[in-house]
N, C-alpha and C positions, 0 to 999 in steps of 0.2 A: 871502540865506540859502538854503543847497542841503539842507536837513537830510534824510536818508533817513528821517525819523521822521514827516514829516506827515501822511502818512496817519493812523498812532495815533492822532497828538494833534487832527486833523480828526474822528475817528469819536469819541472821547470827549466833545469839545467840542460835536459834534451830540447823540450821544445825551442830552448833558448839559441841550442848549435843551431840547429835545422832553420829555423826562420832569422837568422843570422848568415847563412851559405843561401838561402830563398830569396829573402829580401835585401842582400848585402850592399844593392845601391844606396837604400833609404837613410843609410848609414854612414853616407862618404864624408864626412865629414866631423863626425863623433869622432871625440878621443877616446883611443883604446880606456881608459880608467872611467870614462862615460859609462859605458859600454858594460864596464865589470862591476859600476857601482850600482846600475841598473838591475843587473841579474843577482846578485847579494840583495837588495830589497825587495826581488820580487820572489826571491829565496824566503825569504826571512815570514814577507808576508804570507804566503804560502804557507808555512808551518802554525806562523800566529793564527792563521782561521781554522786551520785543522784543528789545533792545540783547542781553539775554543770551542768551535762549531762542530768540528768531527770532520772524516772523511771526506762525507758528502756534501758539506757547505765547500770542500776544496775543491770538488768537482765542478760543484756551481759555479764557483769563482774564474775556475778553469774557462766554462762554458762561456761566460760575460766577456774574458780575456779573448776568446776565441774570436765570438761575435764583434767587437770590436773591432777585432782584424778586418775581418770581413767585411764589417761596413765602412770601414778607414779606404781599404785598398778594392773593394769593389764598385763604391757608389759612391765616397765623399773624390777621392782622387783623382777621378776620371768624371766629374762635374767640374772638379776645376781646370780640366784639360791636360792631366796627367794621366800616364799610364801606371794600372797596379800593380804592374807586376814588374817593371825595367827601370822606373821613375823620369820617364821620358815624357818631353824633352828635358833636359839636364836646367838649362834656362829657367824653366817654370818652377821645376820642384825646388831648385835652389832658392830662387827667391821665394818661393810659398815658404821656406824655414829660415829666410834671413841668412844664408850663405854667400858668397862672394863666390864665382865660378871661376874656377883657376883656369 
């Protein structure tokens, strides 16, 4: 496979480990096939705005994805009296996603 796309689909699928072992709390509760179907669309889209826009709208894209984060687990989750980084207390964050706390 010669795809001119692997880079994308290499930076997605990293960032995707790494903020997956980072943020692995926010996730306790996702099924694994969640999780994978997740990263296959954000694979895919990824390559669709390359493919259209070029590189550098992938970077943008990158960028928005980024910031996102950032304002998720800096400033909206610790207004609602969760932590960004632990998703603590367990209590709050579950119910803020409609989980049932085992």
């Amino acid at each position: 496979m010669n795809s001119p796309y692997w880079f994308e689909v290499a930076v997605v699928f990293g960032l995707t480990t790494v903020g997956g072992i980072v943020f692995e709390a926010f996730a306790a509760c996702e099924s694994k096939a969640w999780r994978i179907a997740k990263t296959l669309v954000g694979a895919m889209i990824a390559v669709l705005v390359s493919a259209v826009g070029g590189r550098e709208w992938f970077f943008v894209l990158l960028g928005l994805v980024g910031l996102a984060v950032v304002i998720i687990h800096a400033w909206w989750l610790p207004r609602k009296g969760i932590n960004g980084w632990t998703a603590e207390p367990r209590e709050r964050y579950f119910s803020l996603r409609g989980w049932k706390l085992k």
